[in-house]
N, C-alpha and C positions, 0 to 999 in steps of 0.2 A: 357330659349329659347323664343325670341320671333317672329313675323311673319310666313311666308309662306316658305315651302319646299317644292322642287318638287324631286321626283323619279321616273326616266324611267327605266324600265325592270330592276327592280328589284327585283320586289316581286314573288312569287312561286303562281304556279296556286290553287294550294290549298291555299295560305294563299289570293289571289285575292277573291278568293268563300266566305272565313270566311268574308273578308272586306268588300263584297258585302251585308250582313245582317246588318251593320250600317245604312242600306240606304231602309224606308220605300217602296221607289217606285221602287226599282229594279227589274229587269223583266229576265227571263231564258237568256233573249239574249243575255244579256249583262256578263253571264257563261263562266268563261273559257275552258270549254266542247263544250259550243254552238259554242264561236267562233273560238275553234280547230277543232272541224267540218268543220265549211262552209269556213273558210277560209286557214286554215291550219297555227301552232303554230308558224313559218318561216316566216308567214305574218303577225303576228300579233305585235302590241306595249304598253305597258301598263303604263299608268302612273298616278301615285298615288301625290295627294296634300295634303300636313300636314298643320295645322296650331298648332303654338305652341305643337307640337310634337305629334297632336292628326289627324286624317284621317279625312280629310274635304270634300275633292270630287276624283273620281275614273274615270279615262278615259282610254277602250280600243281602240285601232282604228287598222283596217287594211289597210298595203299596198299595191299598186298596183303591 
């Protein structure tokens, strides 16, 4: 496998949490608790970037 994968709302809030400890600088906010809270799960999107089949970057965002 080579290059970049993306995944949209695929992944499970618990395994989003496991994914978020790959990532020194991660912050509560960026929880998918926090952001079931403030914004509610129905608002939310999450999308995960692999490179060569390993978790590179994590993006949740909410919508309006």
């Amino acid at each position: 496998m080579n290059g970049f994968t993306v995944e949209i709302d695929q992944i499970t809030s618990q395994a989003w949490d496991e994914a978020l400890l790959l990532f020194r600088d991660a912050v509560i906010y960026q929880t998918s608790a926090y952001g079931r809270a403030r914004w509610g799960e129905q608002r939310l999107s999450r999308l995960v970037l692999k490179r060569d089949g390993a978790i590179a970057a994590l993006a949740q965002v909410s919508m309006a």
